[in-house]
C-alpha positions as CSV (number, residue, x, y, z in Angstrom):
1,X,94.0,71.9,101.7
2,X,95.5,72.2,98.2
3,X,96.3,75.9,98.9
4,X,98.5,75.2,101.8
5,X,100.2,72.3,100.0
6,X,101.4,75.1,97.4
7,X,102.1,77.3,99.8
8,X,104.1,75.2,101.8
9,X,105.9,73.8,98.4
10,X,106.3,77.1,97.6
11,X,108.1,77.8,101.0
12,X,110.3,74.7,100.7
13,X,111.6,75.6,97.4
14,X,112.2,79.3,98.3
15,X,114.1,78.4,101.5
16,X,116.2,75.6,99.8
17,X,117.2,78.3,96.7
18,X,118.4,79.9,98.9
19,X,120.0,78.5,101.7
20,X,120.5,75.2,99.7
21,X,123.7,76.3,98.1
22,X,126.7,75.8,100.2
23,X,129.1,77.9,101.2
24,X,133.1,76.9,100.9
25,X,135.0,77.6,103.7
26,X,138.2,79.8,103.2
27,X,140.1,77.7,104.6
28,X,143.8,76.8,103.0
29,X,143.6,73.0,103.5
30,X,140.1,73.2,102.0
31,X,141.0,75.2,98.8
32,X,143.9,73.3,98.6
33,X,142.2,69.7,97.9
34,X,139.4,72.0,96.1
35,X,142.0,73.0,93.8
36,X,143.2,69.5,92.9
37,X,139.9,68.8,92.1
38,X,138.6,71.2,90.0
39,X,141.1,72.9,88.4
40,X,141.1,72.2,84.6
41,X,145.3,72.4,84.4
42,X,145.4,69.6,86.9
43,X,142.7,67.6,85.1
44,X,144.5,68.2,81.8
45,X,148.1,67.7,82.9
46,X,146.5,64.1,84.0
47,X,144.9,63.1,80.5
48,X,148.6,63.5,79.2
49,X,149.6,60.7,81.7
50,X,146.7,58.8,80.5
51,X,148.0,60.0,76.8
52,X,151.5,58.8,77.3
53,X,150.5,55.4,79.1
54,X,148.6,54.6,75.7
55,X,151.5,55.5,74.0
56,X,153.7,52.9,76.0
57,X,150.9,50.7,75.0
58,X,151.5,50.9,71.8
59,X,155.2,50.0,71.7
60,X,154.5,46.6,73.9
61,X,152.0,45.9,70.7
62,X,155.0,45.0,68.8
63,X,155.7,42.3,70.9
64,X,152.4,40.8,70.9
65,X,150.9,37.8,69.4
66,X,149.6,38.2,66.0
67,X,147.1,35.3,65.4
68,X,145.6,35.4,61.6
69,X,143.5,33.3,59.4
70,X,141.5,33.3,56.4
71,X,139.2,31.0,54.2
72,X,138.4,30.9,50.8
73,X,135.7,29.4,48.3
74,X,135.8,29.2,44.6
75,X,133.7,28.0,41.8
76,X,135.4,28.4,38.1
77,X,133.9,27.3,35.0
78,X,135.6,27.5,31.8
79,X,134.2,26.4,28.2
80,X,136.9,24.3,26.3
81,X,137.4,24.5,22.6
82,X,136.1,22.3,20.3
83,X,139.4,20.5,19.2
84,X,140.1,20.1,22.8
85,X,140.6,16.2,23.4
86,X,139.2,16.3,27.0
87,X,135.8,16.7,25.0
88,X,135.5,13.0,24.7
89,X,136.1,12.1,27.6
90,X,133.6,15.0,29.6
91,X,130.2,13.7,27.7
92,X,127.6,15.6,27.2
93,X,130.2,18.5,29.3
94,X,131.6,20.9,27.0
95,X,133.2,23.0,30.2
96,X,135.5,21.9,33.1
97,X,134.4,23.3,36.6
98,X,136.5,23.6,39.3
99,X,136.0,23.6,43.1
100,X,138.6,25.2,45.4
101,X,138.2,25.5,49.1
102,X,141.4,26.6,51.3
103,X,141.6,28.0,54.7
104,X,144.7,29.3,56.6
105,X,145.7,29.7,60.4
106,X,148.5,31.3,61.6
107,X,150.2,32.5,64.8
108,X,153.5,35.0,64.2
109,X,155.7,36.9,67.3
110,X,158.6,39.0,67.3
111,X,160.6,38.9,70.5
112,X,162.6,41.4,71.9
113,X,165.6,39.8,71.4
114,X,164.8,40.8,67.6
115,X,164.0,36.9,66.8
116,X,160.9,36.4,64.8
117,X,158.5,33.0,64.8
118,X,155.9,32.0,62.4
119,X,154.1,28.7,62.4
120,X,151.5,28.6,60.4
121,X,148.5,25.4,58.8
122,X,147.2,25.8,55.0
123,X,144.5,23.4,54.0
124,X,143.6,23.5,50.6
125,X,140.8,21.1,48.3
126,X,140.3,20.8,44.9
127,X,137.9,19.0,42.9
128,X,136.5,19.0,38.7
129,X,134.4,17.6,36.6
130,X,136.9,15.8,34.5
131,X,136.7,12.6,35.7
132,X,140.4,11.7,35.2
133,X,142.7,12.5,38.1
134,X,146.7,13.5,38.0
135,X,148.1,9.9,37.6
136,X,145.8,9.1,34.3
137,X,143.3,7.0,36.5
138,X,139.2,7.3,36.1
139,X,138.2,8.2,39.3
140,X,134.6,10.1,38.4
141,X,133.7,13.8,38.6
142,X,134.2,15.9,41.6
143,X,136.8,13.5,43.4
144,X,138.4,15.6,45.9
145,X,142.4,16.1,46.3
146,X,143.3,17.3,49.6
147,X,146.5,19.4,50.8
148,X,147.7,19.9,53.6
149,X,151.0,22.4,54.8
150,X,152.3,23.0,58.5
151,X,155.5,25.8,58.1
152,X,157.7,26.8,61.2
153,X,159.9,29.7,60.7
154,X,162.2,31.8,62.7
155,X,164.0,35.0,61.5
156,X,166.7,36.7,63.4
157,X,168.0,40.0,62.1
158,X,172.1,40.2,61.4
159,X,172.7,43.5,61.4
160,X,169.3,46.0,61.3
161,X,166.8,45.3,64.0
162,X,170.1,43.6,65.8
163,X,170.0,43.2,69.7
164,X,167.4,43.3,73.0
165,X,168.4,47.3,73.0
166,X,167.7,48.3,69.7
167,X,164.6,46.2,69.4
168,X,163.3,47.8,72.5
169,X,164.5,51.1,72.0
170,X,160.8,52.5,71.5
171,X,159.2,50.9,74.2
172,X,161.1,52.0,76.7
173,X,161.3,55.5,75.3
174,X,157.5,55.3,75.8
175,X,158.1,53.8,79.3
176,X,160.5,56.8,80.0
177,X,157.8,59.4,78.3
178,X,155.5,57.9,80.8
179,X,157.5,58.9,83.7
180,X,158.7,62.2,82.0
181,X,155.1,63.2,81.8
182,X,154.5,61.9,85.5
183,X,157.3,64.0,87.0
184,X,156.1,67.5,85.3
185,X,152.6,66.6,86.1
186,X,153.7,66.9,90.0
187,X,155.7,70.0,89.2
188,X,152.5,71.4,87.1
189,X,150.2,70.8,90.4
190,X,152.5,72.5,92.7
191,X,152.6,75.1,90.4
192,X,148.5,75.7,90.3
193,X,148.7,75.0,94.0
194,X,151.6,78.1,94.6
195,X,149.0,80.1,91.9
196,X,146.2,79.3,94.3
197,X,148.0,80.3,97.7
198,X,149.2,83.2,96.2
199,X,145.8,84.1,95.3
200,X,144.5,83.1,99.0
201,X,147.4,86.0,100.5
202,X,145.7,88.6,98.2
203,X,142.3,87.4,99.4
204,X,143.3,87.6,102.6
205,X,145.3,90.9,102.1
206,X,142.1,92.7,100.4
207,X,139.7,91.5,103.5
208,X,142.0,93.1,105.8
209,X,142.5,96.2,103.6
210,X,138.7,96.7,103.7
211,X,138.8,96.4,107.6
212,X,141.5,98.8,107.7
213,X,139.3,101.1,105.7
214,X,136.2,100.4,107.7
215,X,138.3,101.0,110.7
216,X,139.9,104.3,109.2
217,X,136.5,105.7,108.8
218,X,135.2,104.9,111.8
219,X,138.6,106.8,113.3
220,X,137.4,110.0,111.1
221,X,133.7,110.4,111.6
222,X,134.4,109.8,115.4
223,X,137.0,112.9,115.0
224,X,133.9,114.7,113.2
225,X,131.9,114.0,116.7
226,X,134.7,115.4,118.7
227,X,135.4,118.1,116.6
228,X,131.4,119.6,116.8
229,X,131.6,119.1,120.1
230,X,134.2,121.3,120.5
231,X,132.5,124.0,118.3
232,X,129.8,123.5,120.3
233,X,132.1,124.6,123.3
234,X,133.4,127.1,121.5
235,X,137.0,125.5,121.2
236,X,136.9,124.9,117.7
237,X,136.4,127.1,114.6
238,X,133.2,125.4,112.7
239,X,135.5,125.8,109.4
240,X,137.5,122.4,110.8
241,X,133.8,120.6,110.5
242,X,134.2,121.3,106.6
243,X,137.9,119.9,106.3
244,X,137.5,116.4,108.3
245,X,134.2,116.4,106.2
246,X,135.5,116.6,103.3
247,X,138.5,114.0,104.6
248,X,135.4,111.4,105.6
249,X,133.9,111.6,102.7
250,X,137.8,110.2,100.9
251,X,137.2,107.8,103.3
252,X,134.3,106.6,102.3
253,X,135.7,106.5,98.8
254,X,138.6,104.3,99.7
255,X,135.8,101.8,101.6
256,X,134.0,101.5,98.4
257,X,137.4,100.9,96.5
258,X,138.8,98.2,99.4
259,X,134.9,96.4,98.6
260,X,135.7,96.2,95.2
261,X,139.6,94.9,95.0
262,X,137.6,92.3,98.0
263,X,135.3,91.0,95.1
264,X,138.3,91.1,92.4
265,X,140.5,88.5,95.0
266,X,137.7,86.5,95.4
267,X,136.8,85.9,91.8
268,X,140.9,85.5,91.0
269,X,141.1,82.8,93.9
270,X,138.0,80.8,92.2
271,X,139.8,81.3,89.0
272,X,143.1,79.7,90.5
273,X,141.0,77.1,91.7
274,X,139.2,76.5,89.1
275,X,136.4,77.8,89.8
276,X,133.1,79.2,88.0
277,X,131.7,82.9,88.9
278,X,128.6,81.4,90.6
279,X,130.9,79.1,93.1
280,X,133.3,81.8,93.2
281,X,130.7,83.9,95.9
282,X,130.1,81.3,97.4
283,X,133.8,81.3,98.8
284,X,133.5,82.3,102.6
285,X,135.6,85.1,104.3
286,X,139.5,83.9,104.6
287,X,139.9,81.8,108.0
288,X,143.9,81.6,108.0
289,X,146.3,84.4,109.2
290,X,149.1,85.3,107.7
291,X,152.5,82.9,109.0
292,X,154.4,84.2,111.7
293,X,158.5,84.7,111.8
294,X,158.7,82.8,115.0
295,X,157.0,80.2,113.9
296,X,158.4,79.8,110.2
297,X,161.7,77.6,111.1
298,X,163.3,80.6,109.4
299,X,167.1,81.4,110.0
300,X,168.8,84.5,108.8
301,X,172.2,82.5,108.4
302,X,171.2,79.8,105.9
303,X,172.5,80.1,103.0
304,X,171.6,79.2,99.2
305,X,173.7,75.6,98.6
306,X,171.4,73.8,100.7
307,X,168.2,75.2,99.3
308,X,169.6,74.3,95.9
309,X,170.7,70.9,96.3
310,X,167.2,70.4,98.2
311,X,166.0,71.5,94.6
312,X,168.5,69.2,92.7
313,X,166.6,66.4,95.0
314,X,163.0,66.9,94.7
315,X,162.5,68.9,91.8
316,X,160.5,66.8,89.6
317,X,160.8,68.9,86.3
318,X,164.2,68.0,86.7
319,X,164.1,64.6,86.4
320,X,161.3,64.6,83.9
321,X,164.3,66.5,81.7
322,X,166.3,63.5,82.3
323,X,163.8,60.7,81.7
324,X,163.2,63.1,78.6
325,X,167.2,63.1,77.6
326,X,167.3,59.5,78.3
327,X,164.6,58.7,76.2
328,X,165.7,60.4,73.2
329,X,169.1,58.3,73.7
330,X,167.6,55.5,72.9
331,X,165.7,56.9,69.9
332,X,169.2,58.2,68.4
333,X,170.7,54.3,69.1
334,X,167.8,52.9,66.9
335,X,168.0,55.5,64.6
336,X,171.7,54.9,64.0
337,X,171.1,51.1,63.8
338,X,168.8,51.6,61.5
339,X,171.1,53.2,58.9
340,X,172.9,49.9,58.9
341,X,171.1,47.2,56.0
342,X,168.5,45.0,56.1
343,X,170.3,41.2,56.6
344,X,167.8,38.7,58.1
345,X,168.4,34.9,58.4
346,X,165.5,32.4,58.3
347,X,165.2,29.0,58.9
348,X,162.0,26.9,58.4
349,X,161.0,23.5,58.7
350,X,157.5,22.6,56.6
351,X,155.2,19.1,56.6
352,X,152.8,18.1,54.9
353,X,150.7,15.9,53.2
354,X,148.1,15.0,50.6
355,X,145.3,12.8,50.0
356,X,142.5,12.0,47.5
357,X,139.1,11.1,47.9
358,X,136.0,12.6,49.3
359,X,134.8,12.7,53.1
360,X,136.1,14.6,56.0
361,X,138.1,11.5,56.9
362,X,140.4,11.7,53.7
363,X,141.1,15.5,54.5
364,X,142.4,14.2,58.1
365,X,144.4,11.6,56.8
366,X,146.3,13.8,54.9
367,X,149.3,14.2,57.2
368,X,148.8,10.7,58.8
369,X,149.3,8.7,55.5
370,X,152.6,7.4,54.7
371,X,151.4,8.3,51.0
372,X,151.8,11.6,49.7
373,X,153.8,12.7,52.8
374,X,156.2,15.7,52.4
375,X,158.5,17.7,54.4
376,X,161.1,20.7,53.5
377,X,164.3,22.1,55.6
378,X,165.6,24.9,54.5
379,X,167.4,28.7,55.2
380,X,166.9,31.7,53.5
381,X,169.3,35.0,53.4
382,X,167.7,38.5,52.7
383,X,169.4,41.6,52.4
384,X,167.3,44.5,51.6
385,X,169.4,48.5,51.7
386,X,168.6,51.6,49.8
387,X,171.5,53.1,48.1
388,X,171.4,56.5,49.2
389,X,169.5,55.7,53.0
390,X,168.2,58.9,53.2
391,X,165.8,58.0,55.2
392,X,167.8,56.3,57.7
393,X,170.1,59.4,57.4
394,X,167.8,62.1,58.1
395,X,166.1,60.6,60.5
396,X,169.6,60.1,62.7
397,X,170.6,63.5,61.9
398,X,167.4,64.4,63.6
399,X,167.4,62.4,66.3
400,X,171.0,63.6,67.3
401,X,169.6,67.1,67.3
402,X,167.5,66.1,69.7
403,X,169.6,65.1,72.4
404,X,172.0,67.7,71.7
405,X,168.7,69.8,72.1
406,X,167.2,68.4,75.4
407,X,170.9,68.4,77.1
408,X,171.1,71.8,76.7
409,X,167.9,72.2,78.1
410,X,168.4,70.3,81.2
411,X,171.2,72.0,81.9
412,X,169.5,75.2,81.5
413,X,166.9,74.3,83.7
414,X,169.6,73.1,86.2
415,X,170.9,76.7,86.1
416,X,167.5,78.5,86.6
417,X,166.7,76.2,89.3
418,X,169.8,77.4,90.7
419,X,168.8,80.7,89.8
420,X,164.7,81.0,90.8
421,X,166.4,79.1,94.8
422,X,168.5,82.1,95.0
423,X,166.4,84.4,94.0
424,X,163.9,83.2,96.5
425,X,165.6,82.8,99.5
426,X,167.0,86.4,98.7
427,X,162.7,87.3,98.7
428,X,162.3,85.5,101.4
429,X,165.4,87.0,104.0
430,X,164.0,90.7,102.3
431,X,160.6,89.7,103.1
432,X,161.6,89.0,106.8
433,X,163.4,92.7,107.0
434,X,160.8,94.1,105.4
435,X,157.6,92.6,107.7
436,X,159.8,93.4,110.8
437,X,160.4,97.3,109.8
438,X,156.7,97.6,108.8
439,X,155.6,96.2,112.2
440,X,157.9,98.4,113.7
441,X,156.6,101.0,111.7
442,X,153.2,101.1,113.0
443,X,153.4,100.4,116.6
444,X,155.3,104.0,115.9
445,X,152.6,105.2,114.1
446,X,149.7,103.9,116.6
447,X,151.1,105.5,119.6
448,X,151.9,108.9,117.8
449,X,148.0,108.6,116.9
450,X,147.1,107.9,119.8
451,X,149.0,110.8,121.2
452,X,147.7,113.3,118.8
453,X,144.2,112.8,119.7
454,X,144.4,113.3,123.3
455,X,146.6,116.4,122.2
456,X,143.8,117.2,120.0
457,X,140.8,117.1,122.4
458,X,143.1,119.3,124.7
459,X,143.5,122.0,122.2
460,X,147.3,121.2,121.8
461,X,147.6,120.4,118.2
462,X,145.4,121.1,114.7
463,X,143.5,119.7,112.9
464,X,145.8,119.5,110.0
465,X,148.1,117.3,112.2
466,X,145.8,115.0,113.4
467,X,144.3,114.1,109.8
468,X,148.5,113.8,108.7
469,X,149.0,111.6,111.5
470,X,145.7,109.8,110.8
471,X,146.8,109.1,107.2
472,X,149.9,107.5,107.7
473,X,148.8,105.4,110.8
474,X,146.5,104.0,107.8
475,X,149.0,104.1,105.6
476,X,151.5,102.1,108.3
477,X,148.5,99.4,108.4
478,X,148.7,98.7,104.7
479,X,152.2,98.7,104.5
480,X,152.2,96.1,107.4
481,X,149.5,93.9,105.4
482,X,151.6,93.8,102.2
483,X,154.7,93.1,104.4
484,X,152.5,90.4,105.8
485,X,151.3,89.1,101.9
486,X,155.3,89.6,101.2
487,X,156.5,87.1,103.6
488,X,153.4,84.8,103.3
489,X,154.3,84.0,99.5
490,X,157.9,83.8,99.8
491,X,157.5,80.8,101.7
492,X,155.1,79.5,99.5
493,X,157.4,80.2,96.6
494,X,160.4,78.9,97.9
495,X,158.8,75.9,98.8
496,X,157.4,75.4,95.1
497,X,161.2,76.3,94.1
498,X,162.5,73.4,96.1
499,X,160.0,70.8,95.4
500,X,158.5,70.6,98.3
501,X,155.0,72.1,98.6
502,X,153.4,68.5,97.2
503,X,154.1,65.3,97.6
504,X,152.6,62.6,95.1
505,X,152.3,59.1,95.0
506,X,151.6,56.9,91.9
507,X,150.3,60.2,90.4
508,X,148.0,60.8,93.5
509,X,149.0,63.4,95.9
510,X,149.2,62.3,99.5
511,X,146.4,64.1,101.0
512,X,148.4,64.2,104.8
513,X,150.7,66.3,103.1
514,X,148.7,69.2,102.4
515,X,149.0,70.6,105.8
516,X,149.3,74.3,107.0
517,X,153.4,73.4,107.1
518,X,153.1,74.1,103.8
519,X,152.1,77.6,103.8
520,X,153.6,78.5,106.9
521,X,157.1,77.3,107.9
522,X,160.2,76.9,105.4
523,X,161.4,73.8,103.9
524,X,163.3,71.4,106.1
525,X,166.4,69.8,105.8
């Protein structure tokens, strides 16, 4: 009983090793959504979102309540002189000790109008052994005094720190780094997802090649049957047998060399995707053909100006340059302020109170008692300005570089995008020419084939001819297939040129977007 337990375990695991590990379909859409999940640009690209958004964070902490307290305790003794008249009145005491106790609690903000408020509560009290209080009166030892201070400032800035744009210059500079970052991560993504299209053409490309191959042997060892049966009958010289040999046996090599570039597109697919080597043979044969003319929306008369301004629209690296230019605009604004000096006004208000005696009761009637009662009005003017400001200085100077800087790039990246459109419709009418002469090209090649077999088993043409003929049907085939790859990815790339392979939302991409339109037709206007 025990031995079939093991053997059946033994069966289970063997059979669930291997069969257990699934197999991904080579299917676009599939490799697609694979790709925004496991590719470790994407995943990247998204921690700088999350990077940025802490950075915004940041900023809005300057605006933030700042709440603060503290408490202290003290004991101090200290040993009086001998000729110190306080000795007579101490006793048997030749030191005075002293008690303090104080706490504080405070609550500050600075709003982003650039106004500052402070309130803040000090409690402070004080007892000794010396028995005689402030006012000459002998109260006893250890009689408490109790002090209590409420303060209510506000500080509004004259010149530096001046105004609701300057205050808030840095957060929303963050807030436009946020969105920067959010733009190019959607122009990042539908760059990994042209890599991995690309990458699916070639797969699909190399599985064809390899059929071509298969095919083209096949084709030769079935002229090696007909050719020894016509030495068999005598119609053939048995010296042919050695030449087609020979040209199987190149055959065969160019299998074995289709087989490998196979394994190579594979393993360069799982790498766009993002892959590892064990999941990358796990990818199933490609499922997708190549896109069709008819069917691509494509038109021979369009022209570049409305591919471009389809770019100017939904290019997001594009307007990532611009949150990025307008972000730096506000830097420079607070940088140039901040050369100005430091001139802040303040006005506060303080009450307060005191009270002697011991008990918690006396410390609470120490603002309520008309005794001892205290309150203070007042302004105060600061001006604080280095003479030289370098700081302020350099920092402006670099901050103006900066803009100068990023509007150059974004126009430069204007132009390119001009540019790459052109360049990829140009691709993409070539591609078109070129699939349509390669397709053109083979049926040519097919039926002259076709022809020269029949000619050959009639004894009307050589050897030599048929093997020529054979070579460039073969040769037609693979043209056809890169013509095929050609076309494929100038669709795809003009697409990625015009912003319009992805579409995102909140930083997630719409999944109903990632259809085969994509791949297979042009972008729409």
């Amino acid at each position: 009983m025990n031995l079939k337990i093991f053997f059946y375990s033994i069966t289970f695991l063997y059979t669930f090793c291997t069969f257990g590990q699934s197999v991904i379909e080579g299917d676009l859409i599939q490799l697609s959504r694979l790709t925004f999940d496991k590719s470790p640009i994407v995943k990247r690209n998204n921690l700088q979102i999350d990077n940025s958004e802490a950075s915004f964070q940041i900023q809005r902490g300057t605006f933030d309540y700042q709440f603060s307290s503290g408490l202290s305790l003290s004991n101090r003794r200290a040993n009086l002189f001998d000729v110190d008249p306080r000795n007579s009145i101490l006793g048997n005491d030749d030191f005075i000790e002293t008690r303090n106790t104080g706490f504080s609690l405070g609550v500050q903000r600075k709003f982003r109008t650039g106004l500052s408020a402070n309130i803040s509560v000090d409690y402070s009290q004080l007892s000794d052994n010396f028995p005689i209080n402030s006012f000459n009166q002998n109260v006893g030892e250890f009689i408490s005094d109790h002090t209590v201070t409420s303060t209510f400032s506000l500080t509004q800035p004259l010149l530096r720190g001046r105004g609701l744009k300057i205050t808030t210059a840095l957060e929303k500079s963050s807030s436009l780094q946020v969105e920067s970052i959010q733009h190019n991560f959607e122009l990042t993504t539908s760059f990994e997802l042209l890599q991995m299209g690309i990458a699916y053409w070639q797969y699909l490309t190399a599985y064809k090649n390899l059929e071509i191959f298969k095919q083209n042997e096949e084709r030769v060892s079935n002229v090696l049957r007909i050719t020894q049966e016509l030495v068999k009958a005598d119609k053939k010289p048995a010296g042919d047998l050695i030449q087609i040999m020979a040209d199987l046996a190149n055959q065969e090599r160019q299998t074995r060399v289709a087989e490998q570039n196979l394994y190579n597109a594979r393993v360069n697919l799982s790498r766009a995707i993002g892959l590892d080597e064990k999941e990358s043979q796990q990818i199933g044969i490609p499922t997708n053909e190549f896109p069709a003319i008819t069917t691509s929306g494509f038109d021979e008369s369009i022209t570049a100006t409305p591919f471009i301004n389809l770019a100017k629209e939904n290019r997001k690296d594009l307007k990532a340059f611009e949150k990025q230019l307008e972000a730096l605009e506000l830097r420079l604004d607070l940088a140039s302020n901040n050369r100005k000096p430091q001139l802040d006004l303040t006005g506060f208000v303080s009450y307060g109170g005191m009270n002697m005696g011991n008990g918690v009761q006396k410390a609470f009637n120490s603002l309520s008692n008309t005794e001892g009662r205290n309150y203070t009005i007042g302004a105060r003017l600061n001006l604080s300005f280095p003479f030289s400001n370098n700081l302020a200085r350099g920092t402006f100077l670099q901050n103006k570089t900066a803009v100068t800087d990023q509007e150059i790039a974004t126009n430069n990246l204007g132009r390119n995008i001009d540019l790459n459109v052109s360049i990829a419709l140009n691709n993409l009418k070539n591609s078109v020419l070129i699939l349509q002469k390669a397709e053109e090209t083979l049926g040519y090649y097919q039926n002259v084939f076709d022809n020269e077999q029949v000619k050959f088993q009639n004894g009307l043409t050589t050897l030599l001819n048929l093997i020529l003929f054979q070579e460039r049907l073969t040769f037609a085939q693979l043209e056809y297939l890169q013509a095929q790859q050609l076309f494929a990815s100038a669709i795809i790339t003009i697409r990625h040129e015009t912003g319009t392979l992805i579409t995102m939302n909140e930083n997630k991409l719409v999944l109903s977007s990632i259809t085969k339109d994509i791949y297979y037709t042009t972008p729409n206007f």
